[in-house]
NUDREN-933083 format. One record per atom (N, C-alpha, C): residue number from 0; residue in one letter; atom name; x, y, z. Coordinates in nm, 4 decimals, decimal comma. Example, Ala and Ser with C-alpha at 12.3 -4.5 7.8 and 13.67 -1.06 7.14 Angstrom:
2
@n: 0	res: A	atom: N	px: 1,3190	py: -0,5690	pz: 0,7800
@n: 0	res: A	atom: CA	px: 1,2300	py: -0,4500	pz: 0,7800
@n: 0	res: A	atom: C	px: 1,3200	py: -0,3300	pz: 0,7800
@n: 1	res: S	atom: N	px: 1,2850	py: -0,2250	pz: 0,7080
@n: 1	res: S	atom: CA	px: 1,3670	py: -0,1060	pz: 0,7140
@n: 1	res: S	atom: C	px: 1,2900	py: 0,0030	pz: 0,7870
//
This chain:
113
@n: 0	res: X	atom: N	px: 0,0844	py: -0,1172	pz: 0,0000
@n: 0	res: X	atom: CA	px: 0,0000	py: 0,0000	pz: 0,0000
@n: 0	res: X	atom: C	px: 0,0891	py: 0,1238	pz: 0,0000
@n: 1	res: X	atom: N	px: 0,0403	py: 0,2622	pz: -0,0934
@n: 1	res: X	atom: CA	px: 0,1310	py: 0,3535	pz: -0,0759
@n: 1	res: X	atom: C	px: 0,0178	py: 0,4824	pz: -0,0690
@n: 2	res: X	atom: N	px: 0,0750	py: 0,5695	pz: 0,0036
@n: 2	res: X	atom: CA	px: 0,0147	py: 0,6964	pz: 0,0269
@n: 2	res: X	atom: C	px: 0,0293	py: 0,7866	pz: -0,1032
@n: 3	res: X	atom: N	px: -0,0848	py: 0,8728	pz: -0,2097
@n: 3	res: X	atom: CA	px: -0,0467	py: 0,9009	pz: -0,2822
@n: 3	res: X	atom: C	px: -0,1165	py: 1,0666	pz: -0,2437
@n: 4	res: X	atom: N	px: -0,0880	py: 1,1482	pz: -0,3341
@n: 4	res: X	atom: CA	px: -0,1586	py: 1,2800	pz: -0,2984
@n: 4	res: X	atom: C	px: -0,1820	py: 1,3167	pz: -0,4399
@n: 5	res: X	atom: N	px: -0,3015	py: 1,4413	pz: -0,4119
@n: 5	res: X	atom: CA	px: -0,4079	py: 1,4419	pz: -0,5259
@n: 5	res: X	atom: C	px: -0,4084	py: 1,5840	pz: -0,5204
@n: 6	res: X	atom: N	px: -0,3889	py: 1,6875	pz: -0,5843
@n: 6	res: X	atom: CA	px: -0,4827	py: 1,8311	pz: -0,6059
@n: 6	res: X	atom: C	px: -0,5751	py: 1,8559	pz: -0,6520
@n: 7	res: X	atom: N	px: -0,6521	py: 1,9193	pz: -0,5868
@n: 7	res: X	atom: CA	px: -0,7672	py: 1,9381	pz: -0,6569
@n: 7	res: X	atom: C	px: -0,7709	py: 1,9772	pz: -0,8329
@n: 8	res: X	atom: N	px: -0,9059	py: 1,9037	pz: -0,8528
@n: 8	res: X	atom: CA	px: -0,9443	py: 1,9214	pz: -0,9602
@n: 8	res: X	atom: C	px: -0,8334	py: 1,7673	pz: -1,0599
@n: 9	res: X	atom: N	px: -0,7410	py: 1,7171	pz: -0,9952
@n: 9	res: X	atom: CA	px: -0,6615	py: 1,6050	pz: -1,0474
@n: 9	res: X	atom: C	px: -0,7475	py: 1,5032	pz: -1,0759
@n: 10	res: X	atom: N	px: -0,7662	py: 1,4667	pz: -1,1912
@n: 10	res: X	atom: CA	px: -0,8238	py: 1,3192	pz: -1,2461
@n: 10	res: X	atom: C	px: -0,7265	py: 1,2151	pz: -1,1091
@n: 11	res: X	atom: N	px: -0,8178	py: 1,1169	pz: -1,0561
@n: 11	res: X	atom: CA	px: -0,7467	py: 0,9524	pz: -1,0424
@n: 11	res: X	atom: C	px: -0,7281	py: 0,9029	pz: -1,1073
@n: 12	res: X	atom: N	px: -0,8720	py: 0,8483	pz: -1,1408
@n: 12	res: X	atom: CA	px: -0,8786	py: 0,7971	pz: -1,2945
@n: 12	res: X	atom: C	px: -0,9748	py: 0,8099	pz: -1,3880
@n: 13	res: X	atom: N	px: -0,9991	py: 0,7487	pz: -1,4823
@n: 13	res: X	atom: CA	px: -1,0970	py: 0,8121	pz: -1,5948
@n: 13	res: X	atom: C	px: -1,2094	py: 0,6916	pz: -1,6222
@n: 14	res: X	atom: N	px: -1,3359	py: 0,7313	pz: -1,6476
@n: 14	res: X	atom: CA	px: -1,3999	py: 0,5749	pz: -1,7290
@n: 14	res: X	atom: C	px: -1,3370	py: 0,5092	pz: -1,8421
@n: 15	res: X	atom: N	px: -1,3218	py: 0,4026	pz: -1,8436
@n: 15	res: X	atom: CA	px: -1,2649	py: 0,3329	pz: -1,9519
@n: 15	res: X	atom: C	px: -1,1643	py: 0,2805	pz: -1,8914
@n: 16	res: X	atom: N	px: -1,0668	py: 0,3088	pz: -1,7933
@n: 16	res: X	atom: CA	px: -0,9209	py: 0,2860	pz: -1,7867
@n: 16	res: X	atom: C	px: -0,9053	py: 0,1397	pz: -1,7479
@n: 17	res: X	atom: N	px: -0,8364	py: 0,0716	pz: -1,7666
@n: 17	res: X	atom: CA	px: -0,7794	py: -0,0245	pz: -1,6523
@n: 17	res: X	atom: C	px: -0,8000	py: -0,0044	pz: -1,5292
@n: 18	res: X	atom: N	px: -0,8332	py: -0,1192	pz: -1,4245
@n: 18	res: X	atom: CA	px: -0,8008	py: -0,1221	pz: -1,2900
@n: 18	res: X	atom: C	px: -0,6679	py: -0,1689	pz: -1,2229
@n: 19	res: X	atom: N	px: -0,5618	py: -0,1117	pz: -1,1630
@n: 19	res: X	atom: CA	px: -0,4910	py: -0,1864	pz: -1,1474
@n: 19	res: X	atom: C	px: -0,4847	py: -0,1791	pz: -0,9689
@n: 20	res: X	atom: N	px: -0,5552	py: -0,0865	pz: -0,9133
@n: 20	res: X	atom: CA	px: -0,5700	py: -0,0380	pz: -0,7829
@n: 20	res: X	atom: C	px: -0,6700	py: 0,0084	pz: -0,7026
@n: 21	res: X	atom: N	px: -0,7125	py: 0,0085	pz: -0,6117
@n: 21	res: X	atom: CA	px: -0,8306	py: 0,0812	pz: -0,5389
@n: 21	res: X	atom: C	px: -0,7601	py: 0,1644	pz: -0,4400
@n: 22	res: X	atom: N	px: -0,8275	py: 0,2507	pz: -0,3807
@n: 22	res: X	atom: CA	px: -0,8083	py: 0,3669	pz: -0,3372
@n: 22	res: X	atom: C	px: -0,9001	py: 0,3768	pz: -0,1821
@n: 23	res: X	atom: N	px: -0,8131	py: 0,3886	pz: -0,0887
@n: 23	res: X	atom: CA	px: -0,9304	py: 0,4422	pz: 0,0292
@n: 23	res: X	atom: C	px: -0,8611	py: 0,5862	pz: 0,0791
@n: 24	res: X	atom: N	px: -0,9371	py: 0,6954	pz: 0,0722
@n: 24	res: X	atom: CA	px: -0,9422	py: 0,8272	pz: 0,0956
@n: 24	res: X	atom: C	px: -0,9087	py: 0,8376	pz: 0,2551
@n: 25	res: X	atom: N	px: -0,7855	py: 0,8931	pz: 0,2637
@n: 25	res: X	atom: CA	px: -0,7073	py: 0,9569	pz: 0,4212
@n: 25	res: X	atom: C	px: -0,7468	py: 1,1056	pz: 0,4356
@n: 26	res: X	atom: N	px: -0,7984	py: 1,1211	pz: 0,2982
@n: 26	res: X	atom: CA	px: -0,7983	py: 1,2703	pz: 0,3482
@n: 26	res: X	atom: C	px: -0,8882	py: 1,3356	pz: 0,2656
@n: 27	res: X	atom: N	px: -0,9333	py: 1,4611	pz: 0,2537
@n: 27	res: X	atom: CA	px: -1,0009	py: 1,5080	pz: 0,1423
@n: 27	res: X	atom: C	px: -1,1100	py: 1,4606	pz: 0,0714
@n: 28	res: X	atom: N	px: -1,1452	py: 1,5012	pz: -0,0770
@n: 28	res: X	atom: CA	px: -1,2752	py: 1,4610	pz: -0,1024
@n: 28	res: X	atom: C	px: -1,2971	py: 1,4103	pz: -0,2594
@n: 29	res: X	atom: N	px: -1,3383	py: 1,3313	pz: -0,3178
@n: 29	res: X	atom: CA	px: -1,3001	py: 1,3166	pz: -0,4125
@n: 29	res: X	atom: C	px: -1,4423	py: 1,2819	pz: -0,4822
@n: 30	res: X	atom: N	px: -1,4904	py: 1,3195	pz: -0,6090
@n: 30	res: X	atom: CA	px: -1,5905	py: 1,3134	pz: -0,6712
@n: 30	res: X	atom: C	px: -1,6219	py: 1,1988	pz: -0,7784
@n: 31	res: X	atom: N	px: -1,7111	py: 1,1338	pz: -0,7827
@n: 31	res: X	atom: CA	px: -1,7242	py: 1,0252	pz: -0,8892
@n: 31	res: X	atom: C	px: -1,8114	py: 1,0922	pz: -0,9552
@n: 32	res: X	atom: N	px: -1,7620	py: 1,0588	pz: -1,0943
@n: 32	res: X	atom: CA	px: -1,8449	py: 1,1368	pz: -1,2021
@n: 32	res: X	atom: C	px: -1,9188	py: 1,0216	pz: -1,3090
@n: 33	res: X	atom: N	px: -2,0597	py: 0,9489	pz: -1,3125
@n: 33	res: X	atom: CA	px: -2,0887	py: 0,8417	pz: -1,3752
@n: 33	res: X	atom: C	px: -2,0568	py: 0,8810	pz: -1,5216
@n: 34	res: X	atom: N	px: -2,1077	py: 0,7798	pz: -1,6237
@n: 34	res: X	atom: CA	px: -2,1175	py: 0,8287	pz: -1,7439
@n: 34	res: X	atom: C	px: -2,2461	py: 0,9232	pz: -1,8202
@n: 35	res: X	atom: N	px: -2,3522	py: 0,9166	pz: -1,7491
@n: 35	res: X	atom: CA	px: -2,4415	py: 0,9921	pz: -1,7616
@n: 35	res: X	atom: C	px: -2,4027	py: 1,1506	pz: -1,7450
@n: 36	res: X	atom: N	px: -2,3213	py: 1,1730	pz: -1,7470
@n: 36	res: X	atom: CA	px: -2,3159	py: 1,3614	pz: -1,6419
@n: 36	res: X	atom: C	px: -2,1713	py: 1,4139	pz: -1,7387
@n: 37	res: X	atom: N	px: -2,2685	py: 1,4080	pz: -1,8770
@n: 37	res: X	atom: CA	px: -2,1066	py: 1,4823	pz: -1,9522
@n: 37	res: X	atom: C	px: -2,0823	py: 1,6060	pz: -1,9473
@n: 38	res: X	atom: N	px: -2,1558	py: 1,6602	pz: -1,9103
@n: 38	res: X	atom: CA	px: -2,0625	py: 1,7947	pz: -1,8459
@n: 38	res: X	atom: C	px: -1,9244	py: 1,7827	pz: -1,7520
@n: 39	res: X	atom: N	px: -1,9795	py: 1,6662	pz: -1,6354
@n: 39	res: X	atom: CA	px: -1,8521	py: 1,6873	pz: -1,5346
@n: 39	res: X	atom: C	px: -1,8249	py: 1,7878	pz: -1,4460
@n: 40	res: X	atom: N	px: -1,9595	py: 1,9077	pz: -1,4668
@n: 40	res: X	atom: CA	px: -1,9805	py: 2,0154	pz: -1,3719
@n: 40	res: X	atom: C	px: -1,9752	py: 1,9857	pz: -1,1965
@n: 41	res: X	atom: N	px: -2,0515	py: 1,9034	pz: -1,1825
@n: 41	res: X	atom: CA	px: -2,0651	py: 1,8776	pz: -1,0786
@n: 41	res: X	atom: C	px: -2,0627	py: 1,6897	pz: -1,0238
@n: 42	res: X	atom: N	px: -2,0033	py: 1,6661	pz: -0,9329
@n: 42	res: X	atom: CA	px: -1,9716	py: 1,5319	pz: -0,9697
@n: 42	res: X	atom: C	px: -2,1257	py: 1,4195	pz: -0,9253
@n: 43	res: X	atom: N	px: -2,1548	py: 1,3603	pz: -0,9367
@n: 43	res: X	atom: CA	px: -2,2812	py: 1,2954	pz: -0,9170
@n: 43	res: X	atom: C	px: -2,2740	py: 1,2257	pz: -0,7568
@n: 44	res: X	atom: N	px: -2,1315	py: 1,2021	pz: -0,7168
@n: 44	res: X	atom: CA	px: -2,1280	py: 1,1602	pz: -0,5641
@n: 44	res: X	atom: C	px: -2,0002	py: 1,2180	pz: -0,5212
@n: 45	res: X	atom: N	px: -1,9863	py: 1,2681	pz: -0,3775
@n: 45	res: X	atom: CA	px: -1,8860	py: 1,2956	pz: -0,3394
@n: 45	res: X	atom: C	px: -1,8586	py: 1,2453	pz: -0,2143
@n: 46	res: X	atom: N	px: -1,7520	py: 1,1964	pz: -0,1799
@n: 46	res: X	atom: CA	px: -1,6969	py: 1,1301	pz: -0,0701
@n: 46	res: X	atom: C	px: -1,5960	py: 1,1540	pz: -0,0183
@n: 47	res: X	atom: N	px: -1,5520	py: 1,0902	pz: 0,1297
@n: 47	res: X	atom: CA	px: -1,4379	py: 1,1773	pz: 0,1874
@n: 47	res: X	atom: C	px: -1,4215	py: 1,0288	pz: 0,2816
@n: 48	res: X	atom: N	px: -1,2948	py: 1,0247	pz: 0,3465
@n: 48	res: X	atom: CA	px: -1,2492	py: 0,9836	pz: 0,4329
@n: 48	res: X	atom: C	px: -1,3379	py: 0,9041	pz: 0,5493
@n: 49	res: X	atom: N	px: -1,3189	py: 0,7725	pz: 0,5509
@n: 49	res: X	atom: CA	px: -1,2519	py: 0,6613	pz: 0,5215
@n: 49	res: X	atom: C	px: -1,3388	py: 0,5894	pz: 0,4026
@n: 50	res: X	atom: N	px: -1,4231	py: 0,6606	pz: 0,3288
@n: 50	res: X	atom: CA	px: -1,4417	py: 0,5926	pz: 0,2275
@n: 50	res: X	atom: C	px: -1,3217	py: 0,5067	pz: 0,1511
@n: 51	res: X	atom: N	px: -1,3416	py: 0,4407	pz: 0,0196
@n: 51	res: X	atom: CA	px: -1,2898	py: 0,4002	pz: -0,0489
@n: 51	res: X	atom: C	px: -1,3719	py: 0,3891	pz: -0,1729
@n: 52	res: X	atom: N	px: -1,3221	py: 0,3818	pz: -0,2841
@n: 52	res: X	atom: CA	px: -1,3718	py: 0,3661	pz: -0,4068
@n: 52	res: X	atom: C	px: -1,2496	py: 0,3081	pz: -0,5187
@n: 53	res: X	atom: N	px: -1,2909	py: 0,2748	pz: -0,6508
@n: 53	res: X	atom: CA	px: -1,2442	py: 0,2006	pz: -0,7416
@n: 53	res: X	atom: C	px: -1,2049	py: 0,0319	pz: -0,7013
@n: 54	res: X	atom: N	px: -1,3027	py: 0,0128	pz: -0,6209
@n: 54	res: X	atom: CA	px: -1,2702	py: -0,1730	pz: -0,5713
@n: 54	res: X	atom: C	px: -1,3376	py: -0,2489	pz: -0,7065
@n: 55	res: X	atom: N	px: -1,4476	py: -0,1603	pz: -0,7142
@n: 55	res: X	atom: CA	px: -1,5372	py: -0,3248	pz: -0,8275
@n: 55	res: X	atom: C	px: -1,4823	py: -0,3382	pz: -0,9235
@n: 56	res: X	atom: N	px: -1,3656	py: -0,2505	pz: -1,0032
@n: 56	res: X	atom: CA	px: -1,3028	py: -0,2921	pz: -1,1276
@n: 56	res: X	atom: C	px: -1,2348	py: -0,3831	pz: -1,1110
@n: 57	res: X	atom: N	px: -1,1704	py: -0,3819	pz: -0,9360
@n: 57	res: X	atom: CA	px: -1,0271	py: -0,4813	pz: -0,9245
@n: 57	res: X	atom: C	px: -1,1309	py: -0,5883	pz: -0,8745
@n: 58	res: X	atom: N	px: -1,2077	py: -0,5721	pz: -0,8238
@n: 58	res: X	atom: CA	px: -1,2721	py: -0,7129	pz: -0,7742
@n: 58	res: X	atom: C	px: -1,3165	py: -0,8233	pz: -0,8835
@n: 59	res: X	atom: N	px: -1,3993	py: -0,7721	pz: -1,0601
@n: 59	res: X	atom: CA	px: -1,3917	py: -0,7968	pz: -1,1317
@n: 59	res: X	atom: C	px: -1,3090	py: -0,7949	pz: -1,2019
@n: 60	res: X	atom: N	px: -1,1704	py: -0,7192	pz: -1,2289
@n: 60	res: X	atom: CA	px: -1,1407	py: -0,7428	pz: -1,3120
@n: 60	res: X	atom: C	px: -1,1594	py: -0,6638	pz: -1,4931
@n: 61	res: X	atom: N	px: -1,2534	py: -0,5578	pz: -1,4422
@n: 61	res: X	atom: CA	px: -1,2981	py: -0,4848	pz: -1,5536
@n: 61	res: X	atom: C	px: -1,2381	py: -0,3452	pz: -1,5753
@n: 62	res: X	atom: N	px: -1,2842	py: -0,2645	pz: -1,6958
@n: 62	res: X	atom: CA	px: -1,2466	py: -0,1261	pz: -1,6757
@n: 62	res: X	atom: C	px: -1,3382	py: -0,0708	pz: -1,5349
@n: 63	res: X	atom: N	px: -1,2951	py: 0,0767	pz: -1,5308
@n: 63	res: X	atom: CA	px: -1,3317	py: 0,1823	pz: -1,4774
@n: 63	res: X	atom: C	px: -1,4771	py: 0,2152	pz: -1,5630
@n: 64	res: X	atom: N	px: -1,5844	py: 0,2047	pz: -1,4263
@n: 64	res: X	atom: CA	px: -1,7199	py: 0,2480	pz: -1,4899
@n: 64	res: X	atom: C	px: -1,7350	py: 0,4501	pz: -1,4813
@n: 65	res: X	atom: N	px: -1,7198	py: 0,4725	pz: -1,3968
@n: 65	res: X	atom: CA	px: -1,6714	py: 0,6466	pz: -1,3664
@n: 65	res: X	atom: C	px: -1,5873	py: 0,6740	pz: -1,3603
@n: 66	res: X	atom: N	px: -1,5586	py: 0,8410	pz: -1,3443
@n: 66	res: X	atom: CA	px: -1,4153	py: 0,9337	pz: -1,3507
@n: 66	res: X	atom: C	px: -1,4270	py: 0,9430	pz: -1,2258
@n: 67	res: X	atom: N	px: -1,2891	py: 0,9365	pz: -1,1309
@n: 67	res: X	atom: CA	px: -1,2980	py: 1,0156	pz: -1,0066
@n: 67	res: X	atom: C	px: -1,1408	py: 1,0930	pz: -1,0206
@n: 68	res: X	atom: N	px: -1,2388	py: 1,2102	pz: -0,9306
@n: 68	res: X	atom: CA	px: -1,1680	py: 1,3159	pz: -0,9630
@n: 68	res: X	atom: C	px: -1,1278	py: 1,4219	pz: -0,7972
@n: 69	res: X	atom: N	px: -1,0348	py: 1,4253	pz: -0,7868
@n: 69	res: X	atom: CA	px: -1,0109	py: 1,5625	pz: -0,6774
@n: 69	res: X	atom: C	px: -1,1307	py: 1,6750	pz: -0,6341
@n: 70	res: X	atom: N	px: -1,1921	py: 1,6787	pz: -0,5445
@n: 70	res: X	atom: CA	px: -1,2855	py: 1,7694	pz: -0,5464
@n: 70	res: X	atom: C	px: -1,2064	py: 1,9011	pz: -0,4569
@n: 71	res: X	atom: N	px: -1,1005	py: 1,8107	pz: -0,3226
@n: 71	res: X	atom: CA	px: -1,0057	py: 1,8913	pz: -0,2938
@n: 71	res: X	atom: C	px: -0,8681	py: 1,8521	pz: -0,3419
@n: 72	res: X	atom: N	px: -0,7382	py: 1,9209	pz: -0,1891
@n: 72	res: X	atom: CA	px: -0,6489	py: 1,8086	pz: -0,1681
@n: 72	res: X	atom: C	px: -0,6483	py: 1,6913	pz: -0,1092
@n: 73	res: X	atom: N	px: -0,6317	py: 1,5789	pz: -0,2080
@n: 73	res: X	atom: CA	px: -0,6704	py: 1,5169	pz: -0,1542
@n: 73	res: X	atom: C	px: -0,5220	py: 1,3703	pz: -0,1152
@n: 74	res: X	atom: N	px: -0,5454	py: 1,3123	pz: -0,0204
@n: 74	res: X	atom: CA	px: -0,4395	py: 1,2172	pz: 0,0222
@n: 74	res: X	atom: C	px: -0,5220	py: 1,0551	pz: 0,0307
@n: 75	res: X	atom: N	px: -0,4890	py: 0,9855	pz: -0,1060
@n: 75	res: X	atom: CA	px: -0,5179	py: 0,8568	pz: -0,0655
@n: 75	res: X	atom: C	px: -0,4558	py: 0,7472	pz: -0,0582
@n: 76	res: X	atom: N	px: -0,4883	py: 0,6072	pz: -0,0352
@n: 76	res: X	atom: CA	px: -0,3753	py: 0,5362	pz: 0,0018
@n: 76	res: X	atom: C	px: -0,4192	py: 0,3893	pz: -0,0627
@n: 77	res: X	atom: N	px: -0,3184	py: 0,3753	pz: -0,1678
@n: 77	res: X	atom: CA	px: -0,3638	py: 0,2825	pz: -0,3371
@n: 77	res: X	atom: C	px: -0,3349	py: 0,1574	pz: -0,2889
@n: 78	res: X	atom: N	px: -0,4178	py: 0,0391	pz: -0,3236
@n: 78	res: X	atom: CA	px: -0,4242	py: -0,0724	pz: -0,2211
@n: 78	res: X	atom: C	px: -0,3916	py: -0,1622	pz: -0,3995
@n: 79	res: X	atom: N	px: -0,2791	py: -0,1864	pz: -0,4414
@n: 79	res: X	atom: CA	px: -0,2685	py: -0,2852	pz: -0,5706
@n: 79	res: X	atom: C	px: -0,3554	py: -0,4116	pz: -0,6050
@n: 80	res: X	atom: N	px: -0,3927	py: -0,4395	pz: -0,7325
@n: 80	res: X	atom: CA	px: -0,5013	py: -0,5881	pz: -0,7404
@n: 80	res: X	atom: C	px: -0,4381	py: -0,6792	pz: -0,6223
@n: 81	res: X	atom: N	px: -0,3192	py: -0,7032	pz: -0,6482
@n: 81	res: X	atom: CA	px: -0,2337	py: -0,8097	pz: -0,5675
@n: 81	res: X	atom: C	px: -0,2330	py: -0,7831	pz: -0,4740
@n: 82	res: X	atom: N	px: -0,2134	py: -0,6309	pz: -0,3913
@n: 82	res: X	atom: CA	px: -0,2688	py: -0,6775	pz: -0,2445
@n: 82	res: X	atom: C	px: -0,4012	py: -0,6809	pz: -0,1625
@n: 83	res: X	atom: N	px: -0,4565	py: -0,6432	pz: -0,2489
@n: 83	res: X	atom: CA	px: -0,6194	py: -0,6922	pz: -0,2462
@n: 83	res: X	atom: C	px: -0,6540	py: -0,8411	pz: -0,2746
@n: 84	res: X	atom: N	px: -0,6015	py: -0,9120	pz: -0,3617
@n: 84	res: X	atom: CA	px: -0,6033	py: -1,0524	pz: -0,3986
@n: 84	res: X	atom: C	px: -0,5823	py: -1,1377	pz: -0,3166
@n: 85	res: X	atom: N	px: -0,4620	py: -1,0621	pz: -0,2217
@n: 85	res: X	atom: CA	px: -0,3577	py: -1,1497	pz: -0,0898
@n: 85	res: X	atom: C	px: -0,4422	py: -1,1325	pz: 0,0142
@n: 86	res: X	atom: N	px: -0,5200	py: -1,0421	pz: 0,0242
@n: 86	res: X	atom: CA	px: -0,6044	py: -1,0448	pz: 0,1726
@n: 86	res: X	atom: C	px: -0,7456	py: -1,0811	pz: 0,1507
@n: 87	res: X	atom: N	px: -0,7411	py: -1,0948	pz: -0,0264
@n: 87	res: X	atom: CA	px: -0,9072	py: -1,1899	pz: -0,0224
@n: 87	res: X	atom: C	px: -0,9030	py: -1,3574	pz: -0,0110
@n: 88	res: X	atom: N	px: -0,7953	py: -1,3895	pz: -0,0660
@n: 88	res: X	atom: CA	px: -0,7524	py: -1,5116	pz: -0,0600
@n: 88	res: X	atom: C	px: -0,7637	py: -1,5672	pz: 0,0727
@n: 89	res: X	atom: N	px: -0,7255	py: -1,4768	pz: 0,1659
@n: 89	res: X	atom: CA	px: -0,6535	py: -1,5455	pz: 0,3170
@n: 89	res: X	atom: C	px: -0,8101	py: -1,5367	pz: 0,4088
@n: 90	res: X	atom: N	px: -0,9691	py: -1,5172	pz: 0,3428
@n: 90	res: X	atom: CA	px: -1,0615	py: -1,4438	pz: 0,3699
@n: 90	res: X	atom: C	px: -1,1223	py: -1,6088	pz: 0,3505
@n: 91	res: X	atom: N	px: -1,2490	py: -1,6629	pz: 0,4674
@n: 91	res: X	atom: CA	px: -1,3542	py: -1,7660	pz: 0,3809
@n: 91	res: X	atom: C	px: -1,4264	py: -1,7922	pz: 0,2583
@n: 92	res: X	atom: N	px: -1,4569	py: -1,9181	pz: 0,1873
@n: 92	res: X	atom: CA	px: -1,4838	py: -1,8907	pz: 0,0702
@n: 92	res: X	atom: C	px: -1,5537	py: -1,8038	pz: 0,0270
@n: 93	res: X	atom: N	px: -1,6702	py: -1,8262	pz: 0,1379
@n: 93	res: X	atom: CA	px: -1,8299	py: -1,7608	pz: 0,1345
@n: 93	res: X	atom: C	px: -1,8353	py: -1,6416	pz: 0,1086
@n: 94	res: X	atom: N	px: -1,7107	py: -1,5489	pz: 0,1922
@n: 94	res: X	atom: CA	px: -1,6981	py: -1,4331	pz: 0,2238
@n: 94	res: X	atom: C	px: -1,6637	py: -1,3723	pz: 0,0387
@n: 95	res: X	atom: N	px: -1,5545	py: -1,4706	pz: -0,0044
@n: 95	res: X	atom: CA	px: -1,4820	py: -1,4432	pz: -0,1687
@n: 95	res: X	atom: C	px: -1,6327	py: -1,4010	pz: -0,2533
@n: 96	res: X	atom: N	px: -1,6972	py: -1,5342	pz: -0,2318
@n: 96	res: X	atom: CA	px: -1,8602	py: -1,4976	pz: -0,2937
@n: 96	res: X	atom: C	px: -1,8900	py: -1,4132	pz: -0,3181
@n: 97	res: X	atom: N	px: -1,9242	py: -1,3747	pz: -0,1857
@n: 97	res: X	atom: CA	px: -2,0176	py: -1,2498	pz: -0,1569
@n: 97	res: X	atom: C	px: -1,9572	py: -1,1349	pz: -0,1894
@n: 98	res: X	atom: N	px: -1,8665	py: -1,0863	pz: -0,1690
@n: 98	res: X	atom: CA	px: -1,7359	py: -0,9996	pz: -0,2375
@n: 98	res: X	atom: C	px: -1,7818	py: -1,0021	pz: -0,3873
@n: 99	res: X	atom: N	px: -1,7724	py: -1,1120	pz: -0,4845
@n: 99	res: X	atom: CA	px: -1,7906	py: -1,0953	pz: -0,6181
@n: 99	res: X	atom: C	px: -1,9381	py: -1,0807	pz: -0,6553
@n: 100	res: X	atom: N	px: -2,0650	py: -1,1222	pz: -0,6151
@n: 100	res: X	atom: CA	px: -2,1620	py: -1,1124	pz: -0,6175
@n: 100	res: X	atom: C	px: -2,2155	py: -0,9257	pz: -0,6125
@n: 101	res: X	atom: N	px: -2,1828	py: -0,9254	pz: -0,4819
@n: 101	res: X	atom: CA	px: -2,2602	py: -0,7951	pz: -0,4852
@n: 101	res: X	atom: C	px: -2,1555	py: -0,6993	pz: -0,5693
@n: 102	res: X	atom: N	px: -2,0267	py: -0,6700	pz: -0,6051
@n: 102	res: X	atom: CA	px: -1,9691	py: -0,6569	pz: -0,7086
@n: 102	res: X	atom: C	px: -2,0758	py: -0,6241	pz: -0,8088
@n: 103	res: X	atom: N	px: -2,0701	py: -0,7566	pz: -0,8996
@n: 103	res: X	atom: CA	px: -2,1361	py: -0,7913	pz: -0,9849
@n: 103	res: X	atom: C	px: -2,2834	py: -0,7024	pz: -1,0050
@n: 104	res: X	atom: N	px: -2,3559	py: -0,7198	pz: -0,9015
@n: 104	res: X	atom: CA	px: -2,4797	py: -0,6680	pz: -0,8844
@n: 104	res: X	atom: C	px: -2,5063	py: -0,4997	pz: -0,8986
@n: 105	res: X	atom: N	px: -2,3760	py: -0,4259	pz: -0,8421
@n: 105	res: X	atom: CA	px: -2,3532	py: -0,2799	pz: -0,8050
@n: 105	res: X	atom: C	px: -2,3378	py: -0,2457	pz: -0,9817
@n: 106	res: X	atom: N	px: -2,2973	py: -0,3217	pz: -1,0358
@n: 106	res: X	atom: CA	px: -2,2167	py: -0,3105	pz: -1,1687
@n: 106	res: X	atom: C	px: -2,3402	py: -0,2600	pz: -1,2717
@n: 107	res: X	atom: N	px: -2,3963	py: -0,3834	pz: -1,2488
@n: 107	res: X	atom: CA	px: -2,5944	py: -0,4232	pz: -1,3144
@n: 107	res: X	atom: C	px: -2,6128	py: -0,3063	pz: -1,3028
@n: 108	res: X	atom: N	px: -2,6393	py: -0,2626	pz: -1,1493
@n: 108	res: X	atom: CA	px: -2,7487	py: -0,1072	pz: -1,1221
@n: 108	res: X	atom: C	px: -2,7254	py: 0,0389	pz: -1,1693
@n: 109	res: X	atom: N	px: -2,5588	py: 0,0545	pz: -1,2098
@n: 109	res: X	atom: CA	px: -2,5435	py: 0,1440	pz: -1,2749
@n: 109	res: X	atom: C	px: -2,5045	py: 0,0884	pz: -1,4039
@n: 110	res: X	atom: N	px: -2,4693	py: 0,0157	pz: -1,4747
@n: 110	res: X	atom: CA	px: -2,5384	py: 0,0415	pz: -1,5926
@n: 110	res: X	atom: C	px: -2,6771	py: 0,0678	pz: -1,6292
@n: 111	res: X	atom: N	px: -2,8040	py: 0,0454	pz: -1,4935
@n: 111	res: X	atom: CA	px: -2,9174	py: 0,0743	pz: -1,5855
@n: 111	res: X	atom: C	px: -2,9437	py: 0,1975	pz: -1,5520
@n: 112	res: X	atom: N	px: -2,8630	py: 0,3144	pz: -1,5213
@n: 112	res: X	atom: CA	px: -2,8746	py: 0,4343	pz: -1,5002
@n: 112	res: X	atom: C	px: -2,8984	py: 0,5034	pz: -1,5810
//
């Protein structure tokens, strides 16, 4: 895990991208912008500390469904597929499941946005 820092208004990342990391917020605030909202004026959710966001790409395996973006400064702390992989692994099966399931499901509900 590494501590990274963000200025406002700094892309994380973009829709479309690769996942190669998730992110839980130490500090500051950071905006998810769906694909519906092409302006980008205003972000459609904003969150702050101890949230986290960008897990369901690495949990699946898929692109990036939204942009998140700096709303301030922001300080977060990037958790790699692999060390997310290493502490799901060491987790009950049931638990792996349920992890990919509701994944899966969150995925469904915004695409029918």
């Amino acid at each position: 895990m590494k501590k990274k820092s963000f200025r406002r208004g700094q892309t994380v990342f973009n829709k479309g991208d690769g996942a190669s990391e998730l992110f839980i917020i130490s500090s500051g605030n950071i905006g998810i912008y769906f694909p519906s909202n092409a302006e980008m004026e205003k972000p459609d959710i904003v969150i702050s500390s101890p949230d986290l966001f960008g897990e369901m790409a690495v949990i699946d395996d898929t692109m990036r469904m939204a942009t998140a973006r700096a709303e301030t400064e922001c300080v977060l702390i990037s958790v790699t597929r692999a060390e997310f992989e290493d502490k799901l692994a060491n987790t009950d099966v049931v638990i792996r499941g349920v992890v990919a399931i509701l994944s899966e499901r969150l995925r469904d509900l915004q695409k029918r946005r």
